[in-house]
N, C-alpha and C positions, 0 to 999 in steps of 0.2 A: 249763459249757463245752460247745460244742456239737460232734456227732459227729468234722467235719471236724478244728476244731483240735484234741481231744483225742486224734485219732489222728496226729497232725503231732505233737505235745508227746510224747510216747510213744515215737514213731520217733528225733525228737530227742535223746532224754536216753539210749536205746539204743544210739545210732550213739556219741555222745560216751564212752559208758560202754564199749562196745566197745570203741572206737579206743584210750583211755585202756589198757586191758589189753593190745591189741596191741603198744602200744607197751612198755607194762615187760614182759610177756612172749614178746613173737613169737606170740603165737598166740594164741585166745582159743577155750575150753572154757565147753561149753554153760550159759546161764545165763537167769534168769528176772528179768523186771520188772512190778509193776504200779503204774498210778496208780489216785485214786479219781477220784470225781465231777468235782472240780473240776480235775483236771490238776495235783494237789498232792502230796504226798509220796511220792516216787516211793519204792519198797522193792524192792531187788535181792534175789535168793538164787541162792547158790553155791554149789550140789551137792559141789563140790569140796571147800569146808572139811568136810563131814559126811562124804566118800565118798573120803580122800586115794588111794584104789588102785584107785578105778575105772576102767571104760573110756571111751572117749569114747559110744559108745553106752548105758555104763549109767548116765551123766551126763545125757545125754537124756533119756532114758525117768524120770530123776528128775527133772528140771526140767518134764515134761509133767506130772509126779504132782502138784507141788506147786502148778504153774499153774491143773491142774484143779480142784485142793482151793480154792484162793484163786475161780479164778472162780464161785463155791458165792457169796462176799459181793457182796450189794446196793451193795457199799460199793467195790466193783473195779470200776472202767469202762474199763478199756482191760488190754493185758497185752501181753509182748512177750517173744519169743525170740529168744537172740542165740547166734552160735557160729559157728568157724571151719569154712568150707566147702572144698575142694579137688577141682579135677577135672584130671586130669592132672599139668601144672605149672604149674596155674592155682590162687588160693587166692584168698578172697574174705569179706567179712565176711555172716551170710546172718543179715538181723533179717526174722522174722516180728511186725509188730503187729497186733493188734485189738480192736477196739470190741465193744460189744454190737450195734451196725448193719453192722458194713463190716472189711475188712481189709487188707491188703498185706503179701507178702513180697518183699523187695528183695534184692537181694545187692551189696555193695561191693567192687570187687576191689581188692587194695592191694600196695604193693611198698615195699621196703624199700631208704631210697638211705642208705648211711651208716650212723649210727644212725638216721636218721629215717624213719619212718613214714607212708605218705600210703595216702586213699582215692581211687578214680576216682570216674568216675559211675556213680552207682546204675541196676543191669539189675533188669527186673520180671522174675519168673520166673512161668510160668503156672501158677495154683493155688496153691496154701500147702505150705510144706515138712513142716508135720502139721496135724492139725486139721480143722475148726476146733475152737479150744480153748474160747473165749469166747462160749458161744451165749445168745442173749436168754431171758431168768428166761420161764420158765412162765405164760403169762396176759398175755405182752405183744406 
């Protein structure tokens, strides 16, 4: 799969995976996604089931841990952080993806009508919210 769509398939399955949590929970606490080579088996990790009393910052700093450890395999081509953002009385969904070539972090802002759940359009924000996580292997 090539750079472009496996950073588009990435985002995608982030954004859905997100939005999915926002909706059964109101809020969505920092978490981690990677695809491999081919934009196939996507694997989430939830800092939260191993850390039920953390903070939301020591839920980060663990999803950077393990995204780091993960982007170590040949065998992770993309990787993606997702978590709820807030500035004011503004809240937002904020997905960092990236490739071994290229990145984007996005932010969604959403609101809540009813029970239902929606996102707007996606704001680029300048730079990456950490990172970069996913740097190209040694020798490439």
């Amino acid at each position: 799969m090539n750079d472009e769509a496996l950073l588009g398939k990435a985002l995608h399955v982030a954004r859905e995976a997100g939005l999915h949590l926002l909706r059964k929970q109101g809020s969505v606490l920092p978490f981690g996604l990677t695809l491999d080579r081919a934009g196939d088996n996507p694997r989430t990790w939830f800092p939260r089931d191993q850390l039920p009393r953390a903070s939301w910052d020591e839920l980060l700093d663990a999803t950077l841990g393990h995204l780091e450890r993960c982007s170590g395999s040949a065998e992770v081509a993309a990787i993606a952080l997702v978590t709820t953002l807030e500035s004011g009385s503004e809240s937002g969904l904020g997905i960092q993806v990236e490739t071994r070539a290229s990145s984007v972090f996005l932010v969604y802002p959403y609101r809540a009508t009813g029970q239902s759940w929606s996102l707007g359009e996606p704001q680029t924000a300048e730079g990456l919210l950490v990172g970069p996580i996913l740097a190209a292997p040694t020798g490439q």
